[in-house]
N, C-alpha and C positions, 0 to 999 in steps of 0.2 A: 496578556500584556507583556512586550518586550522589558529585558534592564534597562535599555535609552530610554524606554517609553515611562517607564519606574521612577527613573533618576529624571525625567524631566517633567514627571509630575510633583515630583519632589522638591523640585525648585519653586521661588517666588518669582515676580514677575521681571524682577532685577536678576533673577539667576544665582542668585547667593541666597541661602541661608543659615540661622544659626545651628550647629551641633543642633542643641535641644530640639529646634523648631524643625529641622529637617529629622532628625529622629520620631518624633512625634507622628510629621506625617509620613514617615517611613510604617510606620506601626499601626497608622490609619488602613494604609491600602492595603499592609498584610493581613490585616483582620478582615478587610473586606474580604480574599479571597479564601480567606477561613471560612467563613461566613456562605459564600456560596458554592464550595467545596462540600459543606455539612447537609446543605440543604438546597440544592442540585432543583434547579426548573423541569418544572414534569418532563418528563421523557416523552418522543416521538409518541406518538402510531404505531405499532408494528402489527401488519397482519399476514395470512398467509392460507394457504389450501390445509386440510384438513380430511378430505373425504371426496369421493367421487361430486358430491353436490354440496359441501360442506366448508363453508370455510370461517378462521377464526381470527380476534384480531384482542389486543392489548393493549389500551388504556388507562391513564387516571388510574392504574390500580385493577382494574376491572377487565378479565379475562371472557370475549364471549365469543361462543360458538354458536351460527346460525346455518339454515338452508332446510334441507331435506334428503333425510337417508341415513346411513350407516357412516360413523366415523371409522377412516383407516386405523389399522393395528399396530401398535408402538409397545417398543419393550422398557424396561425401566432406563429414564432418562433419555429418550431418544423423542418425546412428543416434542413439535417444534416451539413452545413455547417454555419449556423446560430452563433454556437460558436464563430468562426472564423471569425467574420464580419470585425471589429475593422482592418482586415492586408487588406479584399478585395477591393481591387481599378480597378476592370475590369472584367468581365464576359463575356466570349467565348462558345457561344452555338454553337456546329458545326453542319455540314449538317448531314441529319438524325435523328433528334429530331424533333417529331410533335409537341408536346406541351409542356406548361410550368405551372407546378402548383398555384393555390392559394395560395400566398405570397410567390413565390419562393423566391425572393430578397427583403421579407419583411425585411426594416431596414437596408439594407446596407449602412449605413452613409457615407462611405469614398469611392463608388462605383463611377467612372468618367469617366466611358463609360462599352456602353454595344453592344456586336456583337449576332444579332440575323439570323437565317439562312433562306436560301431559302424555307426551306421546311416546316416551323412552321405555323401550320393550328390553333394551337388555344393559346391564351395567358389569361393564368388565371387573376381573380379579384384579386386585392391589390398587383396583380407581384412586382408592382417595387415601394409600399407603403414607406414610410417615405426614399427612396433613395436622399437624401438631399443635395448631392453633384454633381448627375448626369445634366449636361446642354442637351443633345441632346439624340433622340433614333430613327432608324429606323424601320419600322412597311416593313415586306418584301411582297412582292405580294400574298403569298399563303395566307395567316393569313387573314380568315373569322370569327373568334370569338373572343371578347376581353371583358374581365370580368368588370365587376364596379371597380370604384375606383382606377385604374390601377396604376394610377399614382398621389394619391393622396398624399402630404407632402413631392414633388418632389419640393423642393424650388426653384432650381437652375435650373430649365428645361427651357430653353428658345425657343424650337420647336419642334415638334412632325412631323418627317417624313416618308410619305409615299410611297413606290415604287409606281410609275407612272402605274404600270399595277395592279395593286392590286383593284379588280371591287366591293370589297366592304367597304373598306374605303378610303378616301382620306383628302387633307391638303389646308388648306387654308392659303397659307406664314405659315405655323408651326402648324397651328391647328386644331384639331382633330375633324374629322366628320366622319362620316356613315350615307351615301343615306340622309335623310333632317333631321338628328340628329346629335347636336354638343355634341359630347363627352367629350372633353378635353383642354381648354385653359389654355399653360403652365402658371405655377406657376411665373415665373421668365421673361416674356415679356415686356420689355418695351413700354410701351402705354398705354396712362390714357386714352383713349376712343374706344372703341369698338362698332361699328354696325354689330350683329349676320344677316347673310347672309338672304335675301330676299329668300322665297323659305323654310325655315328651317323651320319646323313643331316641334320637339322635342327636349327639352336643358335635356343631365342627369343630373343624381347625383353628386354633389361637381362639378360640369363641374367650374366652374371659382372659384375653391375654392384657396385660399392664393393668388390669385393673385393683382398688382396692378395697377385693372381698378380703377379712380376715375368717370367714368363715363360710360353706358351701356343702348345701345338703344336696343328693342325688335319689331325685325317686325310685323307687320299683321301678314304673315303665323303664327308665333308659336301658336302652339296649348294645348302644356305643357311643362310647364317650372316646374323643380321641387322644390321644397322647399329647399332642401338645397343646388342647385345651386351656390349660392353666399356667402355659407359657409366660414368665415375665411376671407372675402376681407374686412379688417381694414382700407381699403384706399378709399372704396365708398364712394361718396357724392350724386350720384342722378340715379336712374334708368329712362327711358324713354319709353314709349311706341305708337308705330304708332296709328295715328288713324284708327281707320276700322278694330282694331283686338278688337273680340265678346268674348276675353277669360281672357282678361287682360286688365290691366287700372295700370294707375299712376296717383297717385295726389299730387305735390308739389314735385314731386322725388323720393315717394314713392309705391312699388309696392305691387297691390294688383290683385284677382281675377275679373275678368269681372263683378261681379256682385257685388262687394264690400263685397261678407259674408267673405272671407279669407284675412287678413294683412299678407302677403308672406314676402315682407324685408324693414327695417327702415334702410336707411344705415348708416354704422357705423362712418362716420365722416359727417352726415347733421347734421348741424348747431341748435340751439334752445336748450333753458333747458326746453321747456313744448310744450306737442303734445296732442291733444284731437281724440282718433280711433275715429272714425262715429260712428253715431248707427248701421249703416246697418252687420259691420264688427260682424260676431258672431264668427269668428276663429282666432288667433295666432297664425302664424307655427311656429315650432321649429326655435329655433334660431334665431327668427324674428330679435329681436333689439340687436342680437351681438354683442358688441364692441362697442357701442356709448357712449362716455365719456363725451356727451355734456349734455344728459336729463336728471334731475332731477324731473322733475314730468308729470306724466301720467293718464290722464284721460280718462276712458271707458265708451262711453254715453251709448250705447245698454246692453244688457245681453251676458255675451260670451257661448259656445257651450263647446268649447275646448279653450286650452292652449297649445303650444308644451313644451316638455322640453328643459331647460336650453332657455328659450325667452328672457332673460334679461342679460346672463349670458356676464360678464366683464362690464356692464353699474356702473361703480364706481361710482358714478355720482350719479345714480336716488336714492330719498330720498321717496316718498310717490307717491302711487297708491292709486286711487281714482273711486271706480264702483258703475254705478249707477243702476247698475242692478242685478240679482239674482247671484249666486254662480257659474261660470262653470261648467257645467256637467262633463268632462274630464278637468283634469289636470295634465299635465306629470310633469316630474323630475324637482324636486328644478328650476322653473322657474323663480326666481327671487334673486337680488343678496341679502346677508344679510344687506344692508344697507336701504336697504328698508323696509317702512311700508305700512299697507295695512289698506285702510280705504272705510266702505262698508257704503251706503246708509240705513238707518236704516227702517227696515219694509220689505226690499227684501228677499227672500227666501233662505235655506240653507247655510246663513254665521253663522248660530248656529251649525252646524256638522260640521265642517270644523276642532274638533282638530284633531292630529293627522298627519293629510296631511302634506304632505314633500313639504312645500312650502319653507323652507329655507327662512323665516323671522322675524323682531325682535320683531312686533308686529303684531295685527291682530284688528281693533276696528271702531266702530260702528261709522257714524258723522250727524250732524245734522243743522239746522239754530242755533240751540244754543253755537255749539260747535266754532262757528265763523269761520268754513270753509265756510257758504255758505255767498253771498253776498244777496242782497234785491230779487235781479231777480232769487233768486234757483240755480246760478251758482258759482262754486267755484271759489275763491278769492284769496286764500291762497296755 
């Protein structure tokens, strides 16, 4: 509506009226247009190609893909519906669709179910990535391939189900395996303890990422567990591991590789402001001490190999790192948070070349028995 159009509905039918009464209905018509500004008439139609034979359209809400064959390959944020995320609340893949691309429903925030078909033989990596409102999804019998990640930053996923005939993955009450690989523990499962299945040789990637186990036993069988498995779980206090497994080991709650060279995860809510790694540990995986807002100081007795990136990253908390040994050979991204300072053993090798490095901290400096960190016995005090 035009200002003349405003101001001359504004009028009565004499063309005069009072302050109050034109005020009034001043106020009338801007509320209307509050009103359906807030709360907007369904949106169009919108559909479009999708696939050689495939194509999709958007709805009421209601995202569906139909035809036959293979959906085209889209990287994050590029599916053409993607625009449109913000109205989808439901996705309808009907019969005749083999597959679904990487990140088909990358980011659908307000997505709260999803119908997947009989006939879908493969489901791309990061399909249903930051879907954050979806609680449940069926996985249909034909569906032999299912990409990394699939479901990662599904917060609200509480089960992952499998058709009963589907011979190469299945569900354990809600969670996601393949043959003696866990794939996927929903994000949103209620249960602070989990024991991974006897028999399980394989944990992927992000497999128990955002969820909230406070606690995770590891049987014998595994054989590899990957590093950033435990990705995002803010709520662990202590991993476990069976004895009579040659691959892995915990000590105090903390997990590490069978042979103590790799610290794999500190978890993010064990207790203590000071942790001393072993000597034996020469590796830090990525992500190791995520999230623990309890350590403030860290001591490295060995030489490290490597570092992952971001090891430290959200640890508010830790103020000074303490190595007692040479420079890590490898060092990934900004491993440590800016609150921290780093202080190296004076006389070790390589903390002279170190400017430069994208360690993300505030200091970098040399300590000694003079400097009053060390105590009488060569051990730090301070």
């Amino acid at each position: 509506m035009k200002i003349s159009e405003l101001q001359e509905a504004s009028a009565g039918p004499c063309g005069r009226l009072s302050l109050n009464e034109a005020m009034k209905k001043t106020l009338c018509i801007l509320l209307c247009f509050l009103f359906l500004w807030a709360f907007p008439a369904a949106a169009a139609e919108e559909t479009g190609i999708c696939g050689d034979n495939l194509s999709w359209t958007v709805a009421d809400g209601v995202l569906t893909i139909s035809g036959h064959g293979d959906m085209y390959w889209y990287d994050m944020g590029s599916a053409p519906w993607y625009p449109l995320r913000q109205n989808i609340r439901s996705a309808v893949v009907e019969e005749g669709v083999t597959s679904l691309s990487y990140c088909c429903f990358f980011y659908l925030t307000e997505l709260r179910e999803a119908s997947l078909p009989g006939t879908l033989g493969s489901l791309g990596g990061m399909a249903f990535y930051g879907c954050r409102s979806l609680p449940e999804v069926t996985i249909p019998a034909e569906v032999y391939e299912i990409g990394e990640d699939v479901f990662y930053g599904c917060r609200s996923l509480t089960a992952i189900r499998v058709d009963s005939a589907n011979p190469s993955y299945w569900e354990d009450d809600g969670i996601l395996y393949a043959g003696t690989s866990l794939i996927c523990y929903p994000a949103a499962r209620p249960q602070e303890r989990y024991e991974i299945l006897p028999g399980t040789e394989k944990v992927e990637p992000c497999a128990f990422s955002y969820s909230p186990l406070e606690e995770l036993r590891i049987p014998e069988s595994v054989r590899s567990f990957d590093a950033t498995a435990l990705t995002d779980c803010y709520l662990l206090r202590a991993v476990e591991v069976a004895w009579g497994n040659w691959y892995y080991t915990a000590r105090d709650g903390v997990l590490y590789s069978g042979s103590m060279d790799t610290l794999i995860c500190y978890p993010a809510q064990k207790t203590g402001s000071s942790y001393r790694v072993p000597a034996e540990v020469k590796n830090i995986a990525i992500r190791a001490f995520a999230g623990n807002g309890n350590l403030q100081r860290l001591e490295v007795m060995g030489s490290l190999q490597s570092m992952g990136s971001l090891a430290f990253v959200s640890c508010g908390a830790l103020r000074r790192v303490y190595f007692h040994g040479d420079v890590p050979e490898d060092m990934g991204f900004s491993p440590f948070p800016e609150s921290a300072r780093i202080f190296y053993l004076l006389g070790q090798k390589g903390w002279d070349r170190i400017a430069g490095k994208n360690w993300n901290v505030r200091e970098v400096q040399p300590w000694t028995e003079e400097t009053d960190l060390l105590g009488k016995s060569g051990r730090l005090t301070q």
